[in-house]
ZAKE-519907 format. One record per residue (C-alpha): x, y, z negated. Coordinates in steps of 0.2 Angstrom, whole numbers, padded with zeros to 4 digits, always signed. Layout:
<pts>
XYZ ...
</pts>
This chain:
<pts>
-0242+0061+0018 -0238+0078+0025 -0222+0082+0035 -0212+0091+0020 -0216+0074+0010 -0207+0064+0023 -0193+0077+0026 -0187+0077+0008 -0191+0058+0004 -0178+0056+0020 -0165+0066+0013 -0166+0060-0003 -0164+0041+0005 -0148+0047+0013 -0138+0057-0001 -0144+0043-0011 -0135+0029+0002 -0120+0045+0004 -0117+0046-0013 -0117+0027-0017 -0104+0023-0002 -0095+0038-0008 -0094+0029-0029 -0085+0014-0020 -0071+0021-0017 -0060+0030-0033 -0043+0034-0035 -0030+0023-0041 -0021+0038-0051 -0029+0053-0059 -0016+0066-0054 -0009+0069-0074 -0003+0052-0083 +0001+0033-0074 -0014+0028-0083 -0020+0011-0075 -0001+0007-0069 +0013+0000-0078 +0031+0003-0073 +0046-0013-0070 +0061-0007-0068 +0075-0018-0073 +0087-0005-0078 +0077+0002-0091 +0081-0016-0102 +0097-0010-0104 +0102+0008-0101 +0093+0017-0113 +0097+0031-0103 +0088+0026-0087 +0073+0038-0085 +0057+0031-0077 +0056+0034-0059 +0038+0038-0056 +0030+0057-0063 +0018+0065-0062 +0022+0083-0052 +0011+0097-0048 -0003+0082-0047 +0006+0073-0034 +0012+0054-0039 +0030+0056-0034 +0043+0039-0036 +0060+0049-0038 +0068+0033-0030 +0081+0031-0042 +0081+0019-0054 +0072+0007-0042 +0057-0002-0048 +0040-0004-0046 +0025+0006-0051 +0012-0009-0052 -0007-0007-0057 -0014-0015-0071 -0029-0023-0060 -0029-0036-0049 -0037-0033-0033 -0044-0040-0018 -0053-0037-0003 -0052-0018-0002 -0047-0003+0008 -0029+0007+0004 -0029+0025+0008 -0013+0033+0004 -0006+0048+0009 +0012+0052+0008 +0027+0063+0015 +0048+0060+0013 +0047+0078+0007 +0066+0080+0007 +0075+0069+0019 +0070+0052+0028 +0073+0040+0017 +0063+0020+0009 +0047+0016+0001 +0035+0003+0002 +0016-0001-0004 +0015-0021-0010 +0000-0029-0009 -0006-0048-0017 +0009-0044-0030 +0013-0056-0043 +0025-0065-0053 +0038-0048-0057 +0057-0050-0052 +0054-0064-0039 +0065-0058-0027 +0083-0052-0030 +0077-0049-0050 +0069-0035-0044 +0055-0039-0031 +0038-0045-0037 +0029-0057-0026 +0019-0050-0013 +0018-0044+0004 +0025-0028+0008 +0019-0015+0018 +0033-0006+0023 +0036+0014+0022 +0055+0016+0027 +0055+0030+0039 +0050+0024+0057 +0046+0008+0050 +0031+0012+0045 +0020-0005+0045 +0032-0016+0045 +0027-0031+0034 +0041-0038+0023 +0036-0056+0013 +0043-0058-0002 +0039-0076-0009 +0024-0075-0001 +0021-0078+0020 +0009-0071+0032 +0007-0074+0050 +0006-0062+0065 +0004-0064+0085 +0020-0064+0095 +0028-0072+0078 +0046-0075+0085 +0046-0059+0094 +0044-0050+0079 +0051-0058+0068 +0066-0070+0076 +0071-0086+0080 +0058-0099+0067 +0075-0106+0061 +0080-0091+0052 +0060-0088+0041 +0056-0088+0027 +0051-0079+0010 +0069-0079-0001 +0085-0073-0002 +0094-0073+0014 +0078-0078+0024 +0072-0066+0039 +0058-0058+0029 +0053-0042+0040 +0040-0043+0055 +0042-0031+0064 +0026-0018+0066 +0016-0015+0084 +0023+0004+0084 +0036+0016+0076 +0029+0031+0086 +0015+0034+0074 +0023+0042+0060 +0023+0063+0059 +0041+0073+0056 +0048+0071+0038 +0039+0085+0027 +0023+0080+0035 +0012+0072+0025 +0006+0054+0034 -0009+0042+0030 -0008+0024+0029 -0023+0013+0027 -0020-0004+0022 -0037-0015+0023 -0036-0032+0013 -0050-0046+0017 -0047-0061+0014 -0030-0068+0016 -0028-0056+0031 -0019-0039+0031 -0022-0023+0044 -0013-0007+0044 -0014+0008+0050 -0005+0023+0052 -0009+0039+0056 -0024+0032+0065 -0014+0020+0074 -0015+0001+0073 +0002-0004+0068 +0004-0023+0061 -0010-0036+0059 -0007-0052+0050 -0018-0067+0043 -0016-0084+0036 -0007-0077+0021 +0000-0087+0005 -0011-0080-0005 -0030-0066-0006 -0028-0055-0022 -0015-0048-0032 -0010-0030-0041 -0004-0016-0030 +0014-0008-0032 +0022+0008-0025 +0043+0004-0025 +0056+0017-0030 +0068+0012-0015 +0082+0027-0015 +0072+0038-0009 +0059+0054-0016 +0041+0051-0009 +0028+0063-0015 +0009+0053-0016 -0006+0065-0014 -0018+0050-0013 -0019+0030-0016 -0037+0028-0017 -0047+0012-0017 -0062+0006-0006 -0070-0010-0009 -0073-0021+0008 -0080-0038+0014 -0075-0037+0033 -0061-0024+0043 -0065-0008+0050 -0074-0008+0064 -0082-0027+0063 
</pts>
């Protein structure tokens, strides 16, 4: 086989391996309609009014924060890497991503169950558990005394993330990867580490974006099947 031969059977081996790692990974909105989602938010039952706080602008998913809800896929998901990309365009303000979502209106008839990944302005990483647990090194440290956790109203919910010097200035767009295997949860922002958790309540679920109070402009939430974390 002459060299040329061996050359172009190489190359075609490697865009063929490029292009099927590339196929795995597809985003979760198509930057016109909230195709594949759904929307839950509780003041839409009854005001007829209430508009729905998730759009479509300029290609960008953007929740409006106001009327708070959730945007939730229709799919269930699990073992997978998040890749999403957003910015508080106007002022700091509160978002989350929910992971392992569930049963709607769980919490305060208003939260599904999940676990929360939070977005809140130098939060970011932060997990909140709501009506579902996870567990994380250094738990009373970053979460308070055992006495006070747990997953419901009036429980200590939050624990606390690794760093809140990862984030960039408001206006600047930030990335968050959020890898799911298993019943474990890593998350990264920015590049940085910020909150690893395991032994969660639960492996699989849909994925939300909150409307929290605050505009946050999305210019990716793109999905990457996995069977092990980055870098194992």
């Amino acid at each position: 086989m002459n060299k040329n031969v061996i050359i172009t059977l190489i190359v075609s081996a490697m865009l063929s391996c490029t292009s099927s790692s590339f196929a795995q990974s597809r985003s979760l909105f198509n930057g016109r309609d909230l195709n594949g989602w759904h929307v839950d938010v509780p003041e839409m039952d009854t005001n007829t009014a209430a508009i729905n706080p998730f759009i479509i602008r300029n290609g960008l998913l953007v929740s409006l924060g106001t009327p708070q809800g959730h945007l939730i896929t229709d799919s269930v998901y699990q073992n997978y890497r998040l890749n999403v990309e957003y910015r508080f365009a106007g002022k700091p303000g509160n978002c989350g991503v929910l992971v392992f979502a569930s049963s709607p209106r769980a919490l305060y008839k208003m939260f599904p169950r999940s676990i929360e990944v939070q977005l809140m302005h130098k939060n970011a990483g932060d997990f909140w558990c709501i009506v579902e647990d996870i567990t994380v090194p250094d738990m009373e440290t970053r979460r308070g005394p055992k006495a006070d956790w747990g997953i419901t109203e009036g429980k200590e919910r939050r624990v606390k993330n690794l760093t809140d010097s990862s984030e960039n200035p408001v206006g600047q767009w930030n990335s968050m990867t959020v890898e799911c295997v298993g019943n474990s949860i890593k998350v990264w922002v920015n590049g940085d580490l910020v909150n690893y958790g395991f032994n969660c309540t639960t492996s699989k679920g849909n994925i939300a974006l909150q409307a929290e109070g605050s505009e946050v402009e999305f210019r990716k939430v793109e999905l990457t099947p996995v069977t092990k974390f980055a870098g194992q």
